[in-house]
N, C-alpha and C positions, 0 to 999 in steps of 0.2 A: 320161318326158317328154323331146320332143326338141326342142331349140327353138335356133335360132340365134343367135349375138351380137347381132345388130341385133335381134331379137326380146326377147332379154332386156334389151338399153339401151333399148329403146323403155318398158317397166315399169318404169326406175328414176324416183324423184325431181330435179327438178333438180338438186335438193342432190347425189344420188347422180354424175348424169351428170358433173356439175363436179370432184368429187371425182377421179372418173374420167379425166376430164381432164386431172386435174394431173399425174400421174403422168409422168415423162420418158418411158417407154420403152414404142410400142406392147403388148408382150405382159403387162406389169403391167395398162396400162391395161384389157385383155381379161377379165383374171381378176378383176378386183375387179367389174366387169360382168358376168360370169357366174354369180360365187358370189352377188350381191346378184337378181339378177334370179332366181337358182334359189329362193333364199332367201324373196324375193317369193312364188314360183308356190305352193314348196309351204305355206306359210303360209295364201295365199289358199285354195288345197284346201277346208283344217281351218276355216277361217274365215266360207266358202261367201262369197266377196268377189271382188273381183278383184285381180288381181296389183299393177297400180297404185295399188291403194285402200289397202294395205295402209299403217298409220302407225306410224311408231315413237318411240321417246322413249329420252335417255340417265338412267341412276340414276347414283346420287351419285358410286358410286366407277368412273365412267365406261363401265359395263356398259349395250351395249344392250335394249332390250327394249321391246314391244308398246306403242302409246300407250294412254292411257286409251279404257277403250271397246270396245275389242274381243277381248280375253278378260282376265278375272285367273286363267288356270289355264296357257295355255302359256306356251312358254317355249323358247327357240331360244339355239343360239351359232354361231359360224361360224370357221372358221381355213382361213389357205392358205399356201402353200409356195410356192416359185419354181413349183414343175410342178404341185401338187397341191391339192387343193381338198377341207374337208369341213362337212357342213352337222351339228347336233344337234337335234334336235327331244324336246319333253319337258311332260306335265304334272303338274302342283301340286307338281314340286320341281325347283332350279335345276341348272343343269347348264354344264358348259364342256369346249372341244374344242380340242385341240394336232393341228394336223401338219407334220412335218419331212421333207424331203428328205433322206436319209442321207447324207452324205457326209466325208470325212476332213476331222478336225481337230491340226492340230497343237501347238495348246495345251490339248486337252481334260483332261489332269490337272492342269494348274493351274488349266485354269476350274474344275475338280470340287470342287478343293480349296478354289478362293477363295469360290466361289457355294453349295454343297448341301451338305447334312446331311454331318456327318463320318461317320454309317455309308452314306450313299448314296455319299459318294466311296469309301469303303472297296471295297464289292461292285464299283465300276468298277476300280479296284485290283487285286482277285480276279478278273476274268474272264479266263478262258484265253484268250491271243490278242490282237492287234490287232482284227480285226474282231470278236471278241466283248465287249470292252470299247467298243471305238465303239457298237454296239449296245446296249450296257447303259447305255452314256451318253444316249443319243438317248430309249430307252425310259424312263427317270427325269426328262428334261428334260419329254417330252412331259406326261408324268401328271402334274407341277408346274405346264406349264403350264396344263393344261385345273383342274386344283385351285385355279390363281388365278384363272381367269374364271368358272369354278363361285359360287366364293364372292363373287367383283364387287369384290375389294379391289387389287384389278393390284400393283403393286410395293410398296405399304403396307406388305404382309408380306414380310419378309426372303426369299429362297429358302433360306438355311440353316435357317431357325427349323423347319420342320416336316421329314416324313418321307414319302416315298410308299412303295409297297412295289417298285417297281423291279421285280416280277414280270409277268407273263400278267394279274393281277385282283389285286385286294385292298383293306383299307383304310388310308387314308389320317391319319396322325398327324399333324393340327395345335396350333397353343397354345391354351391353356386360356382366352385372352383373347381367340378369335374366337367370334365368335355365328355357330352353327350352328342349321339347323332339323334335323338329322337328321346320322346318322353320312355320312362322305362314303367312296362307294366309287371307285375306279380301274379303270378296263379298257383294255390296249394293244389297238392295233391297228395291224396294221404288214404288209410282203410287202420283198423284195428291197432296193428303190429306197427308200422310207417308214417313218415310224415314226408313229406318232400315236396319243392316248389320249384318253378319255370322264370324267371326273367327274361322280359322280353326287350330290347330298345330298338323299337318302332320308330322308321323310318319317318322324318315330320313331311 
């Protein structure tokens, strides 16, 4: 799909365009109108709709998703970066998407330490190198985040309280006191510049 900016602000919502709007700095404002208009098109696809038809509704713990009406099976997430943009798409079980710009951080052992599981700060700890510890850090941040938008609970739950597997895939160890529909799996996905992950919770 190839579709220019003013193509895809023209399918937002008012709501959306406004949003859009607010943003101080043209190039924010571009991306959140790209990824929503993209978000729009392909939705509409699966939907057999049109891109501006499409309606949405927030759930409680402020996750969006489809309005009544037009499907109870899919299911989308969306995440972006200063530079980078990713859409998920998914049916009859929820899902959420992390992406990060890679770049140096200079307090990332104390954020590791103060924010994530003490064996995920450990592995960043263990990773040979500056840039393979930033990397292990980004790769853990992502798969956390896309496991809180998965589950639709945003900062409810601790980032320390659970576990991701900070690997290539895996699953995911949360507490005992979330309702889950199915085990939740992790997939990174990442190149040079990015890092970003998939959460899945698969239907048991």
């Amino acid at each position: 799909m190839a579709a220019s900016l003013l193509e895809l602000r023209a399918v937002l919502s008012s709501e959306e365009r406004r949003r859009a709007d607010d943003f101080h700095f043209a190039r924010d404002a571009a991306m959140f109108a790209v990824i929503h208009g993209v978000l729009r098109h392909l939705l509409a696809r699966l939907l057999a709709t049109a891109p501006e038809a499409v309606g949405f509704t927030v759930q409680p713990g402020g996750k969006p998703a489809l309005a009544p009406g037009f499907s109870d099976s899919l299911r989308f997430n969306i995440s972006h970066s200063r530079s980078y943009a990713a859409v998920a798409l998914a049916r009859n079980f929820e899902l959420g998407v992390d992406i990060e710009d890679v770049r140096p951080m200079d307090d990332m052992q104390e954020l590791a330490r103060d924010c994530l599981h003490p064996w995920e700060a450990r592995c960043i700890e263990a990773a040979v190198g500056p840039d393979a510890a930033l990397r292990q850090f980004y790769a853990i941040w992502t798969q956390k985040e896309a496991v809180l938008k998965a589950l639709g609970e945003g900062l409810r739950i601790p980032l320390h309280s659970f576990r991701v597997p900070g690997e290539a895939e895996g699953w995911a160890k949360v507490p005992d006191s979330v309702h889950l529909n199915g085990p939740l799996y992790v997939s990174t996905l990442q190149n040079r510049d990015w890092m970003g992950a998939v959460a899945l919770a698969r239907p048991v």
